[in-house]
C-alpha positions, -999 to +999 in steps of 0.1 A: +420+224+447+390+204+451+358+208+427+328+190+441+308+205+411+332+186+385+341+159+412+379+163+403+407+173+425+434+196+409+469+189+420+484+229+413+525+226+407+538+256+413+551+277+384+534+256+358+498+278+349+481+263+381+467+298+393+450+302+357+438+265+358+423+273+392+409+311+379+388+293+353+378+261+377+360+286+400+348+306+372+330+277+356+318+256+385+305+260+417+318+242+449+352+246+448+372+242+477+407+250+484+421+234+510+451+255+527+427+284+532+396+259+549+419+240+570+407+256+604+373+243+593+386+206+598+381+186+629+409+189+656+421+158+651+428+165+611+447+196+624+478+179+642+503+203+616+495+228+593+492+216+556+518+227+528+514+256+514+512+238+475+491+203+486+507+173+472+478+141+456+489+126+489+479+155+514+444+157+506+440+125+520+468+127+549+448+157+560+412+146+559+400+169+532+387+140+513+380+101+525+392+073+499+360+067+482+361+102+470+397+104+466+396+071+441+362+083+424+371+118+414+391+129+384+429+140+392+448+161+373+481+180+372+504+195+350+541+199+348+573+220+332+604+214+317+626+218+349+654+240+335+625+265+324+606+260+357+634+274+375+644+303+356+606+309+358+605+309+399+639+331+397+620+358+377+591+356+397+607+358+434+627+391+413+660+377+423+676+390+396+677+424+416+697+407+438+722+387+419+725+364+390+707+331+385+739+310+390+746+323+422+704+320+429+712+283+422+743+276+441+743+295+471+705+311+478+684+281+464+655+273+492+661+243+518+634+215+527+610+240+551+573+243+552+575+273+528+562+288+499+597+293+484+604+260+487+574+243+476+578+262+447+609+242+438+597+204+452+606+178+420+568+178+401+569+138+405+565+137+439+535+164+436+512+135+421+527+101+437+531+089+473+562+075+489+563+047+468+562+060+439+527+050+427+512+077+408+481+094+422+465+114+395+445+101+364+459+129+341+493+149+336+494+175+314+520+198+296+527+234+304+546+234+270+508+217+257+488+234+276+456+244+255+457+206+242+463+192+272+437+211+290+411+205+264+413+168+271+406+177+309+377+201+300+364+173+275+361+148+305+352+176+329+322+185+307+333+220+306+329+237+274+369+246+264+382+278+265+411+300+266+430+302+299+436+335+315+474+340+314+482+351+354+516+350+376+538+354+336+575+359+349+586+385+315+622+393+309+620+436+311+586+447+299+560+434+327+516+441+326+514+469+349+493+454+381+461+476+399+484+481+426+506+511+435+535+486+448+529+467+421+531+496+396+562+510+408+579+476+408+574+470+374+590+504+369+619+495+391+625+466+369+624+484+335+650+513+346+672+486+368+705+477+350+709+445+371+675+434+365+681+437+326+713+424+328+701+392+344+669+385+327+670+371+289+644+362+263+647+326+267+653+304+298+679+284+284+705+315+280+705+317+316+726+285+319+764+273+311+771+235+312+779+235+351+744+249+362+724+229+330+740+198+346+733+210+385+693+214+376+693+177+357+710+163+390+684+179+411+653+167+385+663+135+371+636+118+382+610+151+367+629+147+336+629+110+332+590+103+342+578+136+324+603+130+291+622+161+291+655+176+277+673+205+281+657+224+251+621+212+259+603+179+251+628+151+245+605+117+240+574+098+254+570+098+292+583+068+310+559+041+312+556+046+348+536+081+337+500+064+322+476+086+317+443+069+326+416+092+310 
C-alpha cells in the first residue's frame, strides 16, 4: 500500500492487523494507492506477470509502481507475528477446522509455492521486507503482539494524530461478530452449532500444538523467529541485529 499523502509505503503481512493498518491509512490521508488492484493502469512493459497477491518491499519496485528515488525517500513500514500464532491464525481464518484438525492442516493440506492468496498468506515475514540478499527494505518493523505502541511510533513519524485501530479479519475460537452479510451470517452460525469446529478451535494458539508440530512450524520459520526474536510462547529477546529499525 502506497500513501503519497504520508509519502510511506506499507508493506501488509498477511494475518498480522494489515487490513486495519490499511482501513485507518485511507481513512486519514488521501492518495493512497494499492497496487494489486491498479496494476492494469501500468505501462505494458511493467505488466510482463501479474503481481502477488500480498506485495513484498521488493515488488513495488520490480513492478514499476514506484522508481528508486521514491522508493529510498519514503517511509517503510511493516509489522510481524509470532509464527506459531500466525498459523493457527490463518487455520481459523481459511475455517479449516471444518474440515480437519490443524495437525493434519499442517502436514498434509499446507499451501505449496503458487501465485495464491493461500500461500502468500503463509510466506516467512522476513522475506516480506528484504530482497534476495537479505538486505532489509523497510525503515520500521513493528509488533502485532505491540501493536498500539508500535503503531504510535509510525503515526508519530507519519504526523498522523494516534488512534485506536479498527479490529478487522479477528480469527475467534466459537463466538464470531456476526458480518452484514447473509453468507456471512449463517456461517458464523454454522460454526457455533458445529461440533468439529469446536472441537478444533481453542482459546489460545499454543494448545493447538504437541512437540512434533511446535518443532515443524520453528523448522519452517527459523529465520522469522530468529530476525523477529520470537519463542514459542511469544516474545523471547531483542531482534537480531540484522533487524535495525531506522526511524
Amino acid at each position: 500500500m502506497i500513501s503519497h499523502f504520508y509519502k510511506c509505503i506499507f508493506i501488509h503481512i498477511p494475518k498480522s492487523a494489515g487490513t486495519s493498518i490499511k482501513i485507518l491509512l485511507s481513512q486519514e490521508g488521501s492518495n493512497v494507492g494499492y497496487p494489486v488492484q491498479n496494476y492494469l493502469n501500468l505501462s505494458e512493459r511493467h505488466r510482463f506477470e501479474p503481481p502477488p497477491p500480498h506485495m513484498r518491499a521488493s515488488d513495488y519496485l520490480k513492478y514499476g509502481f514506484v522508481n528508486v528515488s521514491t522508493f529510498n525517500a519514503y517511509y517503510k513500514f511493516a509489522f510481524v507475528r509470532n509464527p506459531w500464532d500466525r498459523i493457527v491464525s490463518e487455520y481459523k481464518f481459511r475455517r479449516h477446522s471444518h474440515r480437519y484438525d490443524f495437525k493434519t492442516f499442517l502436514f498434509q493440506h499446507f499451501p505449496v509455492p503458487s501465485w495464491s492468496d493461500e500461500y502468500c498468506h503463509i510466506i516467512p515475514q522476513f522475506h516480506y521486507i528484504a530482497d534476495e540478499q537479505e538486505n532489509l527494505l523497510v525503515d520500521f518493523v513493528g509488533k502485532y503482539e505491540n501493536l498500539k505502541k508500535d503503531f504510535d511510533t509510525v503515526c508519530k513519524k507519519l504526523g498522523i494524530s494516534q488512534a485506536d485501530l479498527p479490529h478487522t479479519n479477528k480469527s475467534k475460537s466459537i463466538v464470531r461478530e456476526f458480518q452484514n452479510t447473509p453468507l456471512e451470517v449463517l456461517k458464523n452460525l454454522r460454526d457455533i452449532l458445529s461440533i468439529k469446529y469446536r472441537k478444533n478451535n481453542f482459546q489460545h494458539y499454543t494448545e493447538y500444538y504437541d512437540e512434533e508440530s511446535k518443532g515443524y512450524v520453528a523448522e519452517l520459520y527459523k529465520k522469522d523467529i530468529e530476525i523477529f526474536g520470537y519463542n514459542f510462547e511469544g516474545i523471547s529477546k531483542n531482534p537480531s541485529p540484522a533487524l535495525q529499525n531506522r526511524e
